[in-house]
C-alpha positions, -999 to +999 in steps of 0.1 A: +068-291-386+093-262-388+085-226-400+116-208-411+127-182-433+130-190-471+157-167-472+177-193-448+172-221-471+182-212-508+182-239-526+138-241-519+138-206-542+141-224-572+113-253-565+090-226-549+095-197-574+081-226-601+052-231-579+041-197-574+042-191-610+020-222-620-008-208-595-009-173-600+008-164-631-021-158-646-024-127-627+008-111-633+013-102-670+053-111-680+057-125-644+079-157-643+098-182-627+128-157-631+113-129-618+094-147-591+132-158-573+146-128-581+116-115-557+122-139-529+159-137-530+154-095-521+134-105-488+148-103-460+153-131-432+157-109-399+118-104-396+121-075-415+088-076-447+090-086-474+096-122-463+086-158-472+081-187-447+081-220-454+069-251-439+093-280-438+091-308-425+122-334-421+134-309-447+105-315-469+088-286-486+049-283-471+044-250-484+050-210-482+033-180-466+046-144-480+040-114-455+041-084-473+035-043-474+014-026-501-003-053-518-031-034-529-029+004-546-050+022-522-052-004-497-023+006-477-043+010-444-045-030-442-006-037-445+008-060-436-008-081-462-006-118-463+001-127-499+005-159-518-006-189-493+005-219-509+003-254-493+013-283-517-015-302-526-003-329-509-005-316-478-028-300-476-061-305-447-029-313-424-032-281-405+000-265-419-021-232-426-028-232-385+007-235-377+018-203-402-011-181-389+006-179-354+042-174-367+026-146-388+012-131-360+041-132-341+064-123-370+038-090-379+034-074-342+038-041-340 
């Protein structure tokens, strides 16, 4: 399994903006599909937050972890946040969530 940057591999946006919308648009009145790759095409790929990482594998799409600041109004003493964990159904009990949590860690050191 590789963990890269989403911002490296643009033609995912598309698939995974669709996918973040169908599990959480519910919480985000007038949030979309539009809006949602808009958001991940302003992150940045340089380990910089905001960011997205995926999990490929063999070029297949496994799923997405987005590191983030400010999540939360209020809450700003717990950044960085780890915001919309995704793993594709499919895939899912296969460890890929193990594998993220370390290049979180190492992509959120201070």
């Amino acid at each position: 399994m590789d963990i890269t940057f989403l911002a490296t591999h643009p033609p995912l946006g598309p698939r995974l903006a669709t996918l973040h919308v169908a599990e959480w648009q519910h919480l985000y009145a007038g949030w979309n599909a539009v809006i949602a790759l808009a958001e991940f095409e302003a992150q940045y790929s340089d380990g910089r937050l905001p960011t997205t990482l995926v999990a490929l594998e063999g070029g297949l799409l496994l799923g997405s972890v987005s590191p983030i600041y400010d999540d939360l109004p209020g809450w700003e003493h717990f950044n960085p946040w780890l915001a919309s964990l995704l793993v594709l159904p499919e895939f899912r009990g296969a460890g890929t969530c193990h594998s993220r949590d370390h290049e979180i860690r190492v992509l959120t050191r201070d």
